[in-house]
C-alpha positions as CSV (number, residue, x, y, z in Angstrom):
1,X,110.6,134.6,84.4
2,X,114.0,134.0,85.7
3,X,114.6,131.1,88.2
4,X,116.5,129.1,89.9
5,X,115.1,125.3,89.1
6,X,116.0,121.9,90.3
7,X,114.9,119.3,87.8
8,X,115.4,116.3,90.4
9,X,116.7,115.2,93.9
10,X,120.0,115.7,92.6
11,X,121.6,118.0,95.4
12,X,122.8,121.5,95.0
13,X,125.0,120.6,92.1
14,X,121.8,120.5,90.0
15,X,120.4,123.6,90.4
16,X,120.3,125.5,87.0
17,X,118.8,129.2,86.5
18,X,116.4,129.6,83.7
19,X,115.4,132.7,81.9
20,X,112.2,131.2,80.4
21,X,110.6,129.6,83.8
22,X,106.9,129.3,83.3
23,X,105.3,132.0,86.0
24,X,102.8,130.6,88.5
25,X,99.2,131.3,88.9
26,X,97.3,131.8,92.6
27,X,95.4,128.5,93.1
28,X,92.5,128.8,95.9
29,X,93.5,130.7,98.9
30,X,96.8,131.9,97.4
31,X,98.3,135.1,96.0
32,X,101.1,135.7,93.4
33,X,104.0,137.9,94.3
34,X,106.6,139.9,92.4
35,X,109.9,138.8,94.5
36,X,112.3,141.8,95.7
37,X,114.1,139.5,98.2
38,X,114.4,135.9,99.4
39,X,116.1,134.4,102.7
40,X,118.4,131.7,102.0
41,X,118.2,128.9,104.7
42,X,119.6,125.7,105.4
43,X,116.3,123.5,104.6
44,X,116.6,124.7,100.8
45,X,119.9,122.5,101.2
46,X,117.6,119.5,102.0
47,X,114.7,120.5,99.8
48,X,116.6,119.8,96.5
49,X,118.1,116.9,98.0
50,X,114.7,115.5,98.4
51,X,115.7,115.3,102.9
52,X,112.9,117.5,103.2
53,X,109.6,116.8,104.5
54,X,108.2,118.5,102.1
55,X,109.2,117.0,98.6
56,X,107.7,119.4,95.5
57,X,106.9,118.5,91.5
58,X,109.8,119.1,89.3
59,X,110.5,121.6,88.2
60,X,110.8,123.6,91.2
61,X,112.6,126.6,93.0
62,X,113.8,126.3,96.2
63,X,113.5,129.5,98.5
64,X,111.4,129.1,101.8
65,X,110.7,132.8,102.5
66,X,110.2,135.9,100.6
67,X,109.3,139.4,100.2
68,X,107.6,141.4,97.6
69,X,104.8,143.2,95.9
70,X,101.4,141.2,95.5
71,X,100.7,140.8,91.9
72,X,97.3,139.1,92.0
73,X,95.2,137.1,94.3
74,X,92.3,134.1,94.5
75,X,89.0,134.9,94.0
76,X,88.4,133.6,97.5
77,X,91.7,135.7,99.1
78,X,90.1,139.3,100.4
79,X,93.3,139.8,103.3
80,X,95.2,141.3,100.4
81,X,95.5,143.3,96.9
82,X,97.3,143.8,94.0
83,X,100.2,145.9,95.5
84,X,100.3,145.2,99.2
85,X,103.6,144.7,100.2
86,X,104.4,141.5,101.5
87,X,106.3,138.5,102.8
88,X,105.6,135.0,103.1
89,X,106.4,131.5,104.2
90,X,106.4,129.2,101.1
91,X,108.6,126.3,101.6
92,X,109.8,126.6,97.9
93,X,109.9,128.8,95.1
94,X,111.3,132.4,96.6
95,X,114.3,131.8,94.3
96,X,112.7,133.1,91.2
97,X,111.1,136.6,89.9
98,X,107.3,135.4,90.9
99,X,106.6,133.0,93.7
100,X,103.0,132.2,94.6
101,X,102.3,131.8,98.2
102,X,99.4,130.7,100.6
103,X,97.5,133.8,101.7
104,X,97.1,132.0,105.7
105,X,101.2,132.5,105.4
106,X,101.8,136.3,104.2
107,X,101.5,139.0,106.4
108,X,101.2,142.3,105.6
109,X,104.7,144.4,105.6
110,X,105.4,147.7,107.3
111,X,106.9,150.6,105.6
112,X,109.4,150.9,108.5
113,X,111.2,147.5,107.4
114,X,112.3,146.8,103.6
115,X,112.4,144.0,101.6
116,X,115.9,142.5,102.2
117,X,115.5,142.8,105.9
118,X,111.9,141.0,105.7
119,X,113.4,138.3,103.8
120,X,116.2,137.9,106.6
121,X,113.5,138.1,109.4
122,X,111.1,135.9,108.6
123,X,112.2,132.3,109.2
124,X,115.5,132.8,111.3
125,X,113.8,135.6,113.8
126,X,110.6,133.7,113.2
127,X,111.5,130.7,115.0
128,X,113.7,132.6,117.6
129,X,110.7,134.3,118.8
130,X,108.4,131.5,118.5
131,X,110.8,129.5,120.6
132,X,112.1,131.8,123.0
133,X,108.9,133.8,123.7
134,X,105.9,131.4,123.4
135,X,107.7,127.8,124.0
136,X,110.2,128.3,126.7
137,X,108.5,131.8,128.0
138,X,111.9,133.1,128.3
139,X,112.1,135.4,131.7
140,X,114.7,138.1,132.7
141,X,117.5,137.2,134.4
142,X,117.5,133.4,132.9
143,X,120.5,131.6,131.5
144,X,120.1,131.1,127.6
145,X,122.8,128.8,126.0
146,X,122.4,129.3,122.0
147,X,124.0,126.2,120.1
148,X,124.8,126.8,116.6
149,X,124.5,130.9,117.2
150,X,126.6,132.4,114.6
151,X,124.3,131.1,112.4
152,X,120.9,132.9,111.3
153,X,118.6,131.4,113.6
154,X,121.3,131.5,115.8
155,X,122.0,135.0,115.8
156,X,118.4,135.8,116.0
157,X,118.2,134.0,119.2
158,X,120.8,135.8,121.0
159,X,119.4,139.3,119.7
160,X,115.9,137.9,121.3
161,X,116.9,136.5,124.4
162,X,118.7,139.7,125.0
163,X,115.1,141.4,124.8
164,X,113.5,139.7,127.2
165,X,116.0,140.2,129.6
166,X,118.1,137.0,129.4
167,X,122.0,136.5,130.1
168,X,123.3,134.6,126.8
169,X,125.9,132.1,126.5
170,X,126.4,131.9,122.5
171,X,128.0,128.7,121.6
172,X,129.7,128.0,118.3
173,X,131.6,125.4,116.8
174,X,135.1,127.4,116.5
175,X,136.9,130.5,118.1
176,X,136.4,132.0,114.7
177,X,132.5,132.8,115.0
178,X,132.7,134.2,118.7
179,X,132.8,137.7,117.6
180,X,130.2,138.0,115.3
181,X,128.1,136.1,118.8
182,X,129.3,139.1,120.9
183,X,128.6,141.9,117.8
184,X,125.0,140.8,118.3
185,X,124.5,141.0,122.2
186,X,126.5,137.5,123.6
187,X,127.3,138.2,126.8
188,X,129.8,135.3,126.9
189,X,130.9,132.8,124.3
190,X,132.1,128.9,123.9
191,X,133.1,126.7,122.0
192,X,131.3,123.1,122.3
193,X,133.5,121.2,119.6
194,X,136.5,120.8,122.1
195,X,136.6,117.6,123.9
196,X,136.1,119.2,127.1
197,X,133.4,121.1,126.2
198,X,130.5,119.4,129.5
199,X,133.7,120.8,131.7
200,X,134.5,124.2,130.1
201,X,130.5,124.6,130.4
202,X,130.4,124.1,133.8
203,X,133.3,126.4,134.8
204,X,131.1,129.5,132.7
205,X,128.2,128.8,134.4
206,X,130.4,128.9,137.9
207,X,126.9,127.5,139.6
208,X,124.5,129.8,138.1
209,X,121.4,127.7,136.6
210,X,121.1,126.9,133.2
211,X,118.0,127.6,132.0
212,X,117.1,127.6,128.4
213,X,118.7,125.8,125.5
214,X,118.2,126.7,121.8
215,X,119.4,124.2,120.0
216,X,120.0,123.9,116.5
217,X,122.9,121.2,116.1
218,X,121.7,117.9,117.6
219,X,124.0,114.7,117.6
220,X,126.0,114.1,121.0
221,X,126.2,118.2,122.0
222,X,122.5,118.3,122.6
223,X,122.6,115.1,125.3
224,X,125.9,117.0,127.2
225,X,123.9,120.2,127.3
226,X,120.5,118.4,128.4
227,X,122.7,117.1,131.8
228,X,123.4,120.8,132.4
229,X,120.0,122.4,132.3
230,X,118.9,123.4,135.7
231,X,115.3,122.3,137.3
232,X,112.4,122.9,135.0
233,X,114.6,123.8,132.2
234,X,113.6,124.1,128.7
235,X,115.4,122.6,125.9
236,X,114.2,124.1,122.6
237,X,114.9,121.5,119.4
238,X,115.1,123.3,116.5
239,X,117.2,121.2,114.4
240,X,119.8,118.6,113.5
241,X,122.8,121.0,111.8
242,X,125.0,118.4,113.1
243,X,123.3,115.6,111.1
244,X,122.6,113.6,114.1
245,X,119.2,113.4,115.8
246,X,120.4,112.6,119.3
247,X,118.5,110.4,121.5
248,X,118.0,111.8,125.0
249,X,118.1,110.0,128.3
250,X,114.7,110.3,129.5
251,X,115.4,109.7,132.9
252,X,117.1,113.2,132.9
253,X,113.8,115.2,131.7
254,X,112.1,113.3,134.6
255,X,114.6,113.5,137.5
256,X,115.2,117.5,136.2
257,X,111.6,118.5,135.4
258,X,112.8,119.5,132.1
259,X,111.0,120.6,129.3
260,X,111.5,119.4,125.8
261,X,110.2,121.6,123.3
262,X,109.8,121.1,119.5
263,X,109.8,124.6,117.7
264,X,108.1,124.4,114.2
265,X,107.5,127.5,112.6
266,X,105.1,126.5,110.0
267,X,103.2,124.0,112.8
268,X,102.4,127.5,114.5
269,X,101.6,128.9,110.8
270,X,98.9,126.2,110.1
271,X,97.6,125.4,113.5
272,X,97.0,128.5,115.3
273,X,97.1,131.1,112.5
274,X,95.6,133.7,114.7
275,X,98.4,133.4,117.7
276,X,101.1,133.4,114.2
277,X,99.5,136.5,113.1
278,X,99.7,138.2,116.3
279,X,103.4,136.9,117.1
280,X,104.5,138.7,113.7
281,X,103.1,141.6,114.3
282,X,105.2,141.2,117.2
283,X,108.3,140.6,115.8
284,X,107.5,143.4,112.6
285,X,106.9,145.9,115.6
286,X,110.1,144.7,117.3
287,X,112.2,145.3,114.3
288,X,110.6,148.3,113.1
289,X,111.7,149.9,116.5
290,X,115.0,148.5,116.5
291,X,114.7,146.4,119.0
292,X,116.0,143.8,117.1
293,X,118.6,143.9,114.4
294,X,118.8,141.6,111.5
295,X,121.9,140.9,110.1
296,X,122.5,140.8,106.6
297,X,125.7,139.5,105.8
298,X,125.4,138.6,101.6
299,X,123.1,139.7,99.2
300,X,123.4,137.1,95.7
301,X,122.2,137.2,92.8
302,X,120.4,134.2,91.0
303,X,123.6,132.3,89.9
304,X,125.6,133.0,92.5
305,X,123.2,130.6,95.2
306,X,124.3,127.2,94.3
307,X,127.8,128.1,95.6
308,X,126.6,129.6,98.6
309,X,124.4,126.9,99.4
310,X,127.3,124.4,99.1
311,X,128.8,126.9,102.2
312,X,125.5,126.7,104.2
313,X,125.6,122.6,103.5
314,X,129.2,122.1,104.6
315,X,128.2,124.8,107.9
316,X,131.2,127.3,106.4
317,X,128.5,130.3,106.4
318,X,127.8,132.5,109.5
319,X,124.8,135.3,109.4
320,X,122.1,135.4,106.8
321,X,122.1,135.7,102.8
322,X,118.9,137.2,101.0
323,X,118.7,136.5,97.5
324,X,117.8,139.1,95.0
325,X,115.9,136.8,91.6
């Protein structure tokens, strides 16, 4: 089969596609699937730079999440057949023709939504709802700030805050990405890499309470938007784009009543794999209706990833790619 392989923790700049990649096989509790479409996110940057947590045998594909056609299953696997249509959450190896994938972490797929826009949904809208829904129980009329939000879980944060009913403040790292923030339901937009960023925050919010932060950057924005959350707000970490993992004065959670909220989509995958099924029905239901739009903003071929990866890495991307192996 055709893949995209690294061959060691070398980075993005040794990734090579192969036309001759061995196929995999479903091992217990897993199925096979013929790809049609893979999300591109930024852990495959850290995956074949060995930053992940989770650190695969050589050679491997990166590609996280997927959609597709099941082509066999376990003998232990009865949830699906040859033939459902699928996606799934794999950590690695949706960048080729055939992934295999754990049957606890596919879910059935509905006519109403196609292949490309499941493999946009999965992760990026995926956490969004996890976080925004379950962890922070999101109400109408809150304040959501979005940090990072003109990227894909970004986006898909503003588009479900919107749907339960919250005012969004989309924050982005240049002027550049406010429109594409307001395209997808922003209500207002800033920019926190100005020096006066705490200050032009404050004059937004013009004394309204800040309720919910989604964060997705880290490093020194995460501990100026923690002294702005209001009484029992909840700050949602989701993760480090920044590079920094900042350290939070925990005298302000106390003093605030503040909630600090890790939001790991797999976690909720393995742990409570009933509550997972039922939030993607959820989100499938949401989208089907549109309720929710994914964006899609590039659709790649195989040998056009490494480059775009290199964009994601360097934080030069906006929206969401889906690969096409």
């Amino acid at each position: 089969m055709r893949a995209l392989l690294c061959h060691q923790f070398s980075g993005i700049d040794g990734l090579v596609v192969a036309t001759d990649a061995a196929a995999p096989q479903p091992g217990p509790g897993e199925i096979t699937v013929r790809v049609r479409a893979s999300g591109m996110n930024f852990l495959d940057t850290l995956i074949v730079s060995g930053k992940y947590q989770v650190k695969p045998s050589f050679p491997f594909s990166p590609g996280a999440e997927i959609a597709g056609e099941v082509l066999s299953v376990a003998p232990d696997v009865s949830r699906f057949k040859p033939g459902d249509r699928v996606c799934a959450f794999t950590y690695y190896g949706g960048f080729a023709e055939t992934c295999s994938a754990k049957a606890a972490f596919a879910w059935h797929l509905p006519d109403a939504i196609d292949d490309v826009v499941a493999a946009a949904s999965l992760i990026t809208y995926g956490t969004a709802w996890f976080g925004l829904a379950d962890r922070a129980q999101i109400r109408p009329g809150e304040t959501c700030l979005v940090l990072g939000a003109a990227g894909g879980v970004g986006l898909a944060a503003i588009q479900v805050a919107k749907k339960f009913g919250a005012h969004v403040i989309a924050g982005v790292g240049s002027t550049a990405r406010m429109q594409i923030c307001r395209d997808h339901g922003a209500d207002e937009c800033i920019d926190y890499s100005t020096a006066d960023f705490r200050y032009q925050l404050k004059l937004l919010l013009s004394g309204r309470p800040l309720d919910v932060v989604v964060d997705v950057v880290g490093g020194s924005v995460s501990q100026t938007v923690l002294r702005q959350l209001a009484w029992r707000g909840r700050l949602l970490v989701i993760g480090f784009a920044a590079g920094d993992i900042p350290q939070l004065p925990a005298n302000f959670v106390l003093l605030r009543g503040i909630d600090v909220l890790g939001v790991v989509l797999d976690g909720l995958f393995q742990y409570e794999p009933d509550r997972a099924a039922q939030m993607m029905a959820d989100l499938f239901s949401a989208i089907a209706s549109g309720a929710l739009k994914p964006p899609v903003t590039e659709v790649l071929g195989l040998e056009a990833v490494p480059e775009a990866l290199v964009r994601m890495a360097r934080r030069q991307a906006h929206g969401k790619r889906v690969v096409r192996p």
